[in-house]
C-alpha positions, 0 to 999 in steps of 0.5 A, a space after each residue: 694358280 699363278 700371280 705374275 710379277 710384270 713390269 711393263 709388259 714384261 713378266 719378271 717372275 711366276 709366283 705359285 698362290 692359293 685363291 679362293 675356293 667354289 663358294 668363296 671364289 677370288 674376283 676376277 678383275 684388274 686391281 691396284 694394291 692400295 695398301 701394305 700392313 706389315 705384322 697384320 691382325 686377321 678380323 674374321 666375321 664373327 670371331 676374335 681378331 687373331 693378332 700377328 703371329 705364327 696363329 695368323 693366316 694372313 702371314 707377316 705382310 697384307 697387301 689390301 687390294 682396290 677391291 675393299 676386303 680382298 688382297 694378297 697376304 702371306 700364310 701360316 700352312 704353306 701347303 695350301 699354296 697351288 689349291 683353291 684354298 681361300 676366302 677369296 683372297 691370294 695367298 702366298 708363300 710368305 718368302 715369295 710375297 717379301 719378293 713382291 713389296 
């Protein structure tokens, strides 16, 4: 439960994360960040949008994935960090995440 920062060929820094759970688990692949949200709205199925704030699981940043619906994003329950935990999505801690944008 690992993301590696590399530039190159050369990893420049380990980052510990949360990824998806048994049933919920994050896609295995090669994919490119498309998009940065600062402050993102979390719209869960079903449920009212959670807007930005210490309610919102997403954290202060979304880095939305190639892969429509996934991406890695900071968190508001920092314990989570080094368990399978998600929906699928990577969490991080948010001061790692600011790192990585």
């Amino acid at each position: 439960m690992t993301l590696e920062l590399r530039q190159g060929n050369e990893t420049k820094r380990h980052f510990p994360v949360a990824v998806g759970k048994a049933d919920t688990p994050t896609p295995l692949g090669y994919f490119t960040v498309i998009n940065i949200i600062k402050d993102p709205t979390w719209y869960p199925a079903g449920r009212t949008p959670v807007p930005p704030g210490k309610d919102n699981p997403l954290g202060d940043y979304w880095l939305g994935l190639s892969l429509p619906g996934y991406g890695i994003h900071g968190n508001n329950q920092p314990a989570s960090i080094g368990y399978p935990q998600s929906s699928g999505c990577i969490r991080m801690h948010n001061h790692d995440l600011l790192e990585i944008i």
